[in-house]
C-alpha positions in Angstrom: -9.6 18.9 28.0 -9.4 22.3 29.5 -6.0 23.5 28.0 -4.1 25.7 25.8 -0.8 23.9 25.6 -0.8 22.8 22.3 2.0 19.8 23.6 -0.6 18.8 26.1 -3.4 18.6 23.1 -1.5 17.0 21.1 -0.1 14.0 23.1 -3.6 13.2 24.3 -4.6 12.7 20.5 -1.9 10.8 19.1 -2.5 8.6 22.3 -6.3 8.2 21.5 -6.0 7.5 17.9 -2.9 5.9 17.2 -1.8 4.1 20.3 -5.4 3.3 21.2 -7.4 2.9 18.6 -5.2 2.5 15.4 -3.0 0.0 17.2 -5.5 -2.7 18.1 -6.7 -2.1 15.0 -3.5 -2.6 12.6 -3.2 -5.4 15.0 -6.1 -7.3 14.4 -6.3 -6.8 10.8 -2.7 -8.1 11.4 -4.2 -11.3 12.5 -7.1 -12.2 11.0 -5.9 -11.9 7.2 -2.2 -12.8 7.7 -1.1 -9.4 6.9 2.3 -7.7 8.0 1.7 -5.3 10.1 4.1 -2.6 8.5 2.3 -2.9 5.3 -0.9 -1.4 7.4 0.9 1.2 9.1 1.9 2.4 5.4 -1.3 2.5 4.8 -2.4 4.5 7.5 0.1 6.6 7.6 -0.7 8.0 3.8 -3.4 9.2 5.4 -2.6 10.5 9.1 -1.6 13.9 9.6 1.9 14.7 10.3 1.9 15.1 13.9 0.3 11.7 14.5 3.6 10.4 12.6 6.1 11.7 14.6 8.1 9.9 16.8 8.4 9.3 19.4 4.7 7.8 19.9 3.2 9.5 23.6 1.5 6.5 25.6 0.3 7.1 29.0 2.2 5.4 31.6 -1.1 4.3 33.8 0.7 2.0 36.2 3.2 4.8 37.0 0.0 7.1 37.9 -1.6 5.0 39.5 1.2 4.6 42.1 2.2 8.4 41.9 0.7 10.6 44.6 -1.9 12.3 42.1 -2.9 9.3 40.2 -5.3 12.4 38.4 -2.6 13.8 37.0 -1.0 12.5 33.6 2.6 10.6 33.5 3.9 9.8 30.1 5.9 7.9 28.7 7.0 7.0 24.9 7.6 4.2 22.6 8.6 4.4 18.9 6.0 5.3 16.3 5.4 2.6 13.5 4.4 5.6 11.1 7.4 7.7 11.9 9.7 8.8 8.8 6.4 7.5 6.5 5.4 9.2 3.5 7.6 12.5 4.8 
């Protein structure tokens, strides 16, 4: 990503790894072995870096891009972090 906004950086990382990959993730664990799923995110959050707990969580609002006159450019929205507040 050709940018020096550290906002910009940022957002696309907590995105990637917590909304994309973390979350299916968590979730899956979730369902296969009957765990709750706050007992995970505690878990990962000992681990993540303090930026990637902050909330609100960024999440890219495809559908609103998509439909936007540059559907290039990035539109985001945000939904609550299950990390946030953890291990602070």
């Amino acid at each position: 990503m050709a940018t020096d906004d550290p906002d910009a950086l940022r957002s696309k990382l907590a995105a990637a790894a917590v909304s994309g990959t973390l979350a299916e993730q968590v979730a899956s664990f979730a369902r296969r072995y009957s765990i709750t799923p706050a007992v995970l995110w505690r878990l990962v959050a000992e681990h993540a870096d303090r930026a990637l707990r902050a909330s609100p969580l960024p999440i890219k609002a495809t559908t609103a891009m998509r439909l936007a006159s540059d559907p290039l450019t990035d539109v985001w929205a945000s939904l609550p972090n299950p990390m946030a507040g953890m291990r602070d």
